[in-house]
Every structure is written in C-alpha cells, then in structure tokens.
C-alpha positions as CSV (number, residue, x, y, z in Angstrom):
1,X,8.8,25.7,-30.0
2,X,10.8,25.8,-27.0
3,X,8.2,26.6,-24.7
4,X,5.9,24.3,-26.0
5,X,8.2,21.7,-25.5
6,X,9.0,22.9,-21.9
7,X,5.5,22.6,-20.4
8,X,5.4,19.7,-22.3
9,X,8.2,17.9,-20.1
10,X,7.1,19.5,-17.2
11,X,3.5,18.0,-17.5
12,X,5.3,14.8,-18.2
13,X,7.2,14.8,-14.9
14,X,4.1,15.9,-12.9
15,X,2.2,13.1,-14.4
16,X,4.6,10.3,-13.6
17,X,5.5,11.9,-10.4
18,X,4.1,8.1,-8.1
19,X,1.9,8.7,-5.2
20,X,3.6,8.2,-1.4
21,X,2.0,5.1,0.5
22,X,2.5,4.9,3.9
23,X,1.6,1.0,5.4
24,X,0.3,1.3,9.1
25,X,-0.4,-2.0,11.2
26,X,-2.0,-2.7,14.3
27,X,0.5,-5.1,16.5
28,X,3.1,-7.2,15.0
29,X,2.0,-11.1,14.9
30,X,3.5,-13.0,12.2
31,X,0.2,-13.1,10.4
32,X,0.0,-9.2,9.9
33,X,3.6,-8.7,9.0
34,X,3.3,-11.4,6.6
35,X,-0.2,-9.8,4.6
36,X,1.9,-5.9,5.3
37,X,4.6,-7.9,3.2
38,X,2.5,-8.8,0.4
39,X,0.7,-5.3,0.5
40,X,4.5,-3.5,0.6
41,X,5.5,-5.6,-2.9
42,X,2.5,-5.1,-4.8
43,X,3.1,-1.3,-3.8
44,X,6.8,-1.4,-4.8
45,X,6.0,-3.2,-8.1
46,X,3.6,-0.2,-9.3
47,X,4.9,2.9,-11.2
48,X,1.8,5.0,-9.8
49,X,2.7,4.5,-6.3
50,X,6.2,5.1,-3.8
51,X,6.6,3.7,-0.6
52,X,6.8,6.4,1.5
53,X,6.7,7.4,5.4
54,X,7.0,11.0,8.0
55,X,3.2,12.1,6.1
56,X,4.1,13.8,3.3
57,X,2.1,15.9,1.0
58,X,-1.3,13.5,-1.2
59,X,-0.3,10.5,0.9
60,X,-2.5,7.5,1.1
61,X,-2.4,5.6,4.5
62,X,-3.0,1.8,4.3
63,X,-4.1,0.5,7.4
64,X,-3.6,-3.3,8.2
65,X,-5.1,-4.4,11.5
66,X,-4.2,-7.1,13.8
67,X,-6.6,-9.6,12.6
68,X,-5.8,-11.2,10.2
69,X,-7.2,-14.2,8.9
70,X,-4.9,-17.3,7.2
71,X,-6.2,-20.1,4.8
72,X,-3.9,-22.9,3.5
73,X,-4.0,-22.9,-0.6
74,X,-1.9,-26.6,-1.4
75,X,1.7,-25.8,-0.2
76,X,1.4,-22.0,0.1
77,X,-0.4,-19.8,3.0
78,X,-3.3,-16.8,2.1
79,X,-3.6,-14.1,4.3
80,X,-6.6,-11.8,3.9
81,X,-8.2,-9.2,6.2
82,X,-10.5,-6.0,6.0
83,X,-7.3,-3.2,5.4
84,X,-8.6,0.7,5.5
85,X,-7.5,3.3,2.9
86,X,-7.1,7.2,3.2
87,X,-5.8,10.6,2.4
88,X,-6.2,11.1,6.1
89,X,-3.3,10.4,8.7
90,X,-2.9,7.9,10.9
91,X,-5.5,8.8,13.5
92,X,-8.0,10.1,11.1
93,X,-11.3,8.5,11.5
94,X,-12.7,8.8,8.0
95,X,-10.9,5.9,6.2
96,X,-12.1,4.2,3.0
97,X,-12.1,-0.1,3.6
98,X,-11.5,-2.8,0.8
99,X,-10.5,-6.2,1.3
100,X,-7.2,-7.5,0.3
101,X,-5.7,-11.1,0.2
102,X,-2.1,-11.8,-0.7
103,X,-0.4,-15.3,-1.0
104,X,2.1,-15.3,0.9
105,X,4.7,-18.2,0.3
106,X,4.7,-21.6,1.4
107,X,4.0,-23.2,4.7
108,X,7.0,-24.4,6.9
C-alpha cells in the first residue's frame, strides 16, 4: 500500500509540474511591450505553464516581434501580431507561428 501510494504522489507532482515560458521581443516600442504584457498575464494565470528565463530544460520560447499592429475597440486598445512558438532557443530557426491578440487597457 505504501508504495502504491508513493508512485502515486510522485506521478501527481510530475504531472502538475507547469511548463517554463520564456517571452522574447524584438525592440522595445510601447506597442510590443504592451501585447508581451498581455501575453506575460495570460501565461501567469495558467497552472500548465511558469514564467521562466536562463533556458531551462522543455522550455517554450515565445517570440514577439517588433511589429505589432494596434486597433481601437470603444475606450480600450488591441494589439495583435504574428508571435512565433518553440522548444528551440532563442536563435533557433525552426519556430512554430500562431497569431495572438490581447486587449490591452484603455486609451489615454
């Protein structure tokens, strides 16, 4: 019984175990640091996923680039651009892309 309940705990903690994130941008306009914002929180608010940095162990790289595109939505600002995804590091070539939007706040 003790055993059984031993690799059951430790498959529990190596299943809940979040992955490390790493958020990369290109440049550092207000537009870009405002969509890595957005990306940062919905990372943070996940249990699957840790933000993470220094390129450790079954990372995922999110790469934001410096274009980033703005649309006004009433009293609040969208930013949205063509982010890359990978298990590769920063200057790995093979990257998955996805687009991503986030909302922002409101205009001032």
């Amino acid at each position: 019984m003790t055993a059984t309940v031993a690799i059951l705990f430790g498959a529990s903690l190596f299943a809940a175990m979040p992955t490390p994130v790493e958020i990369w941008t290109e440049g550092d306009a207000h537009e870009v640091q405002r969509l890595a914002d957005g990306v940062k929180s919905v990372f943070r608010q996940s249990p699957h996923f840790v933000l993470s940095y220094g390129g450790k162990p079954q990372t995922v790289y999110v790469y934001i680039p410096a274009k980033v595109s703005t649309r006004l939505a009433g009293a609040r600002v969208g930013y949205s651009a063509e982010i890359q995804i990978s298990h590769g590091g920063p200057h790995v070539a093979d990257r998955l892309s996805s687009l991503v939007t986030s909302d922002a706040g409101k205009t001032t």
